[in-house]
C-alpha positions in Angstrom: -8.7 -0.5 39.1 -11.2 0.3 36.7 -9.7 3.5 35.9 -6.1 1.8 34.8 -8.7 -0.8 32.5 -10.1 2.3 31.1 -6.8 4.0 30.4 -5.6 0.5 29.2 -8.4 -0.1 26.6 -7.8 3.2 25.1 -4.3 3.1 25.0 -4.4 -0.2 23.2 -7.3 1.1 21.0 -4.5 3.8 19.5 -2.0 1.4 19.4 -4.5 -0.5 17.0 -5.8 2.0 14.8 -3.0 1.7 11.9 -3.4 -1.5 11.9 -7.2 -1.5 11.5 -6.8 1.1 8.8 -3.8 -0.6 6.5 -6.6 -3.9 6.4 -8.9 -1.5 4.8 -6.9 -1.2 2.1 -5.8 -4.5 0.9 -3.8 -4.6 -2.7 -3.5 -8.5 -3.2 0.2 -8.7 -5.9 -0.8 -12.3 -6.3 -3.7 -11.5 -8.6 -4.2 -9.6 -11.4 -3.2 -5.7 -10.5 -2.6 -2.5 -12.1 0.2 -0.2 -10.8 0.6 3.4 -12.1 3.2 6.3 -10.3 1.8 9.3 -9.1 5.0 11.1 -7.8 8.6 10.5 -6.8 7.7 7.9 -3.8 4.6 6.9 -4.2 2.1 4.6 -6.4 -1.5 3.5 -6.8 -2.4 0.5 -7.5 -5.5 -1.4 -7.7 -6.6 -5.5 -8.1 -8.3 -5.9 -11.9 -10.3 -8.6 -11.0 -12.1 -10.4 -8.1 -15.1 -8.7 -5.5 -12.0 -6.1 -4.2 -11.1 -3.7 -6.8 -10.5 -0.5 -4.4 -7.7 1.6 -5.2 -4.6 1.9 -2.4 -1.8 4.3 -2.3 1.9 3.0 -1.9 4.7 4.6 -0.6 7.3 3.2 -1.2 11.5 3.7 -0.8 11.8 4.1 -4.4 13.4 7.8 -6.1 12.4 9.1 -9.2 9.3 6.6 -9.7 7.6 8.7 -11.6 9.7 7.7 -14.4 9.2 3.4 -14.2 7.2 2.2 -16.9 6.7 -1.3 -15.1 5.9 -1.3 -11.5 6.1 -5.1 -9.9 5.0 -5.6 -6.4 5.3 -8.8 -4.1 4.4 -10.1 -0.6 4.3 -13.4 1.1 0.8 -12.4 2.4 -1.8 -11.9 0.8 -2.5 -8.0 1.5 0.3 -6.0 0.4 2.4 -4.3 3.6 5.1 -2.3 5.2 8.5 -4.0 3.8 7.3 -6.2 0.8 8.9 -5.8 -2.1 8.9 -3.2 -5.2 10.3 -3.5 -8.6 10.5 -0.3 -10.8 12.0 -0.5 -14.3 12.4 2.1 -17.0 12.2 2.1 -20.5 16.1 2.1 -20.8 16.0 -0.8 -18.7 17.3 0.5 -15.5 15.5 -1.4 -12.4 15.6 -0.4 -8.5 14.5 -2.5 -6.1 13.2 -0.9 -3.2 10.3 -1.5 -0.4 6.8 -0.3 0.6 6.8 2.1 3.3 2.7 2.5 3.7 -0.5 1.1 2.5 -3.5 3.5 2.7 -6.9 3.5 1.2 -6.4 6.1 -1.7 -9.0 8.2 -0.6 -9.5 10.9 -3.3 -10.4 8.3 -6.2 -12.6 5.9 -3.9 -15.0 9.1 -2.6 -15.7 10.3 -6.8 -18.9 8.8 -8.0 
C-alpha cells in the first residue's frame, strides 16, 4: 500500500509540473503590457507597470507574426493561458485572430543582469 502512495504522489507530481511552471510566468493583458514578435509563432511580452514585470514567451497559432506591428492579447483570467486570445495586425491593416498555445518564463532575458 505504501508503495502504490508512493507511485501515486509521483505520478501526480509530473502530472503537476506544467502547471506549476506556466504560474511562474504570469503576463496579466488586463494591465498595461508590452508585446513584441520574435519569430513566425511566437512573442514576448512583458506587464509595464505593477511589482511583476518579468518577461514571458508566447506561442501562439498565429503565421507570419513577425510581421504584426500591433500585437493584442486577452483572457478572462488574470494570467494569460493556453487558448486566450491573440490579435495580430499589420501595417496594411490585415488582422488574424489566432490563440496562445504556451506560456513560459522567457528565460534568456530574465537570467542577463
Amino acid at each position: 500500500m505504501k508503495h502504490y502512495l508512493s507511485v501515486l504522489g509521483v505520478l501526480c507530481a509530473i502530472a503537476l509540473q506544467p502547471a506549476f511552471a506556466e504560474t511562474k510566468a504570469c503576463l496579466n493583458p488586463h494591465f498595461s503590457y508590452r508585446a513584441q514578435p520574435v519569430g513566425y509563432h511566437d512573442l514576448v511580452a512583458e506587464n509595464t507597470i505593477g511589482t511583476h514585470v518579468a518577461r514571458v514567451r508566447i506561442t501562439t497559432s498565429c503565421i507570419d507574426l513577425h510581421d504584426a506591428d500591433t500585437i493584442s492579447l486577452s483572457t478572462q483570467f488574470g494570467c494569460l493561458g493556453k487558448g486566450d486570445s491573440v490579435i495580430a495586425t499589420g501595417i496594411d491593416g490585415r488582422r488574424q485572430r489566432c490563440i496562445v498555445t504556451r506560456v513560459a518564463p522567457d528565460v534568456q532575458t530574465n537570467d542577463k543582469p
